[in-house]
N, C-alpha and C positions, 0 to 999 in steps of 0.2 A: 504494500500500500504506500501509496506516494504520501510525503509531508503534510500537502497538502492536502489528501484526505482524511489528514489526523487532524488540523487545524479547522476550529470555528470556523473563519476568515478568509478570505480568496487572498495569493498571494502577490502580491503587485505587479507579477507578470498576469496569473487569471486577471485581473481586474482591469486589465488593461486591453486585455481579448472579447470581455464580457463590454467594458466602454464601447471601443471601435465597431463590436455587432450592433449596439443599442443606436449607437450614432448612427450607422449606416444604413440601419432597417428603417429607421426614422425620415431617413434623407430618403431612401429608396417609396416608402409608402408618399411621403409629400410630394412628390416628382411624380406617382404614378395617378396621386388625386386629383393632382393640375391638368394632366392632361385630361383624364374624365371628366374635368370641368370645363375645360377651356374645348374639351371636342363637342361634350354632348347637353353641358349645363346642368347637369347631374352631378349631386355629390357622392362622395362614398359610401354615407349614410342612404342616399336616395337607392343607390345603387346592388347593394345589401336587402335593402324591403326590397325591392323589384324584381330581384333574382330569386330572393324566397317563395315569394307570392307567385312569383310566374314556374314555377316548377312545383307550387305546392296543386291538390287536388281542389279542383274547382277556380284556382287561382282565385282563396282567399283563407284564412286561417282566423282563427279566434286570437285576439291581440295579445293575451298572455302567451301566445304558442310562439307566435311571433316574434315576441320578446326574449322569451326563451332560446329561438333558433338562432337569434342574430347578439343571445348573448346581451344585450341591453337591458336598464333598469327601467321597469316600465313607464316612468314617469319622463324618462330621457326619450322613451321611443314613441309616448304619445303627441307630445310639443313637437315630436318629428313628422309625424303623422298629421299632424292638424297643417302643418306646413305643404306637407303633399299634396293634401286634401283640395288646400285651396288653389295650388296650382293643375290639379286636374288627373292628380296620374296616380291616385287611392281612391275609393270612398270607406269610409265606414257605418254599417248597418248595423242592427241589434240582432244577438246573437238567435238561434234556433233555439236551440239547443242549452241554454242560462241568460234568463232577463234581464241579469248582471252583468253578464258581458256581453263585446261587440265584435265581430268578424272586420277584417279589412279587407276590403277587396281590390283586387288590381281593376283599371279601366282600361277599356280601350285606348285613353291616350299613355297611360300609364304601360300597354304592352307595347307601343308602337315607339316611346320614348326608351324603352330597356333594350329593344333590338336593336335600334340604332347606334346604341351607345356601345353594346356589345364588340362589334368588332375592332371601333376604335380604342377600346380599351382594355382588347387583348392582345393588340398591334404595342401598346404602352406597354405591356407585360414584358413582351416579348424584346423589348427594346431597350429596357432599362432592368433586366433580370436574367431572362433567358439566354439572351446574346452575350452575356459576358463570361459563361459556362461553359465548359467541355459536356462532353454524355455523361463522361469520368463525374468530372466534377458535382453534376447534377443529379446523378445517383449517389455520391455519396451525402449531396444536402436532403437528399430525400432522405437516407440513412438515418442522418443527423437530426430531422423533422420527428423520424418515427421513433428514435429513443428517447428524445426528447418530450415530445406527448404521452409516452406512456410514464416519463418519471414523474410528468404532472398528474398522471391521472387523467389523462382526456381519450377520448375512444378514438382506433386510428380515423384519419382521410379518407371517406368514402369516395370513389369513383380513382383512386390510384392506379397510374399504369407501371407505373416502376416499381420490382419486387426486389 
């Protein structure tokens, strides 16, 4: 066992690997939300509900499910929702199924805004992450994704093509 897995503390070199990732994941996502805004006027936030909803059954979900899938505190992804709302590309109805809660639903400007934005924002993926990767390389960040999620406790990446 390395020192450092005897030690509390990351050692000023970890700490300095753990920095340069955090910094650069940070740099990498803010580069890749520009362009999804400045191509399709969509935020990352809009872009998240839109993907869910459009892949979810009926393309709409009960807003705690919602909230759940996309990981948000409810109260962050309502004030987000009322924002969509009014731009045209959500509604929200009262639930079937609990008089308490509400279904979101995607709309049709709401489907017709997620596919547009879709390819240029896989073109953005593909250009500020993909491209700076070997195969090599990219299977082993896939490696490093899957050890990684499971030390947190998260369930693997559904729809993965690298084993």
């Amino acid at each position: 066992m390395s020192a450092s897995r005897r030690n509390e503390l990351p050692t000023s070199e970890e700490f300095a690997v753990w920095s340069a990732y955090i910094q650069t994941v940070e740099i990498l996502r803010a580069r890749v939300q520009a362009r999804l805004q400045a191509d399709s006027g969509l935020s990352e936030g809009d872009y998240k509900v839109l993907l869910t909803l459009s892949e979810a059954e009926g393309k709409s979900l009960r807003s705690s499910e919602l909230a759940a899938h996309i990981e948000w505190e409810r109260s962050r992804l309502s004030g987000h929702l009322g924002r969509m709302e009014r731009r045209g590309l959500i509604r929200r109805e009262p639930s079937a199924d609990d008089a308490r809660g509400s279904r979101t639903v995607l709309t049709d400007d709401g489907a017709r805004a997620f596919r547009a934005s879709t390819i240029p924002h896989l073109r953005a993926i593909k250009t500020y992450f993909i491209d700076a990767f070997s195969d090599e390389q990219m299977t082993r960040i896939d490696e490093t994704t899957t050890t990684l999620r499971a030390h947190l406790g998260l369930a693997p990446m559904p729809g993965r093509s690298r084993t």
